[in-house]
C-alpha positions in Angstrom: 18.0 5.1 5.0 16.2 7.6 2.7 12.6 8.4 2.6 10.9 9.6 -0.7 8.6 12.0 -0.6 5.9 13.9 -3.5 5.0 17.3 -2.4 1.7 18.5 -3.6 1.5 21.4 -6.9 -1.7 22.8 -7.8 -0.7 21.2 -11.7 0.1 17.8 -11.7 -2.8 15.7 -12.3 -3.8 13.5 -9.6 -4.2 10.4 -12.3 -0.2 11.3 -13.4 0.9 11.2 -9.1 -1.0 7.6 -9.1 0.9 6.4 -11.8 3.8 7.6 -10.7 3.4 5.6 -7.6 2.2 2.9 -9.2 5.2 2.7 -11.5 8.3 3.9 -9.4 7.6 2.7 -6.2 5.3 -0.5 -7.4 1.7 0.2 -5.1 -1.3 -1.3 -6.0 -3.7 1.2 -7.6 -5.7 1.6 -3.9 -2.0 2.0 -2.4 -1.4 4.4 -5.0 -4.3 6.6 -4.9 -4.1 6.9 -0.5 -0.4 8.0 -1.1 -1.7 10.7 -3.8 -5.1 12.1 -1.8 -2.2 12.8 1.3 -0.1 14.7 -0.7 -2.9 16.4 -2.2 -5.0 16.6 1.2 -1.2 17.3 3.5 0.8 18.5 1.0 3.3 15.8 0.7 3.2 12.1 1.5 6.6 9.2 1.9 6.5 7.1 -1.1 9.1 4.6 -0.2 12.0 4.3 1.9 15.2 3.1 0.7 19.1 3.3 0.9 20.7 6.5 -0.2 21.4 5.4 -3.7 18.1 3.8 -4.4 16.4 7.2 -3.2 18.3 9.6 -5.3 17.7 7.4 -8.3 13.7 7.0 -7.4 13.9 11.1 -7.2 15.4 11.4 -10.6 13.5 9.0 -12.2 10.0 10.4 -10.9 11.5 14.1 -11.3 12.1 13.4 -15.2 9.6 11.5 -16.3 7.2 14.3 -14.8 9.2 16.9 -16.8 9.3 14.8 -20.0 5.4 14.7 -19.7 5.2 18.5 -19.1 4.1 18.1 -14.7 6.3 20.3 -12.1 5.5 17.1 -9.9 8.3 17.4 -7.0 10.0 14.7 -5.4 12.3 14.7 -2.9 15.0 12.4 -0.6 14.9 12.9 3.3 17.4 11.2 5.8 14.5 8.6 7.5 
């Protein structure tokens, strides 16, 4: 199993990480907005955890729809 993490930027906008959340890993907005105020507060925070495949594809999703909206938002897999 994979956890996937954000890591905090000083860019993204904290309303764009909720989203995010909201959308990828399907939090409720309260959910949503803990997960984003420890990445912004720690510097990252565990999103989800999945199987290997499910986690690379969460990463790649989050990681391009961030670029396609302009954010350097970072997401990344970790063995759990």
């Amino acid at each position: 199993m994979y956890k996937v993490v954000l890591l905090n930027d000083d860019f993204t906008p904290m309303e764009f990480v909720v989203m995010v959340i909201q959308e990828y890993f399907n939090k409720d907005r309260e959910s949503a907005t803990q997960i984003m105020l420890k990445v912004h507060r720690e510097g990252r925070a565990v999103c989800g955890v999945f199987t290997r495949d499910v986690a690379a594809t969460k990463v790649e999703q989050v990681v391009s729809h961030a670029r396609q909206s302009g954010h350097p938002l970072q997401c990344v897999m970790e063995e759990a």
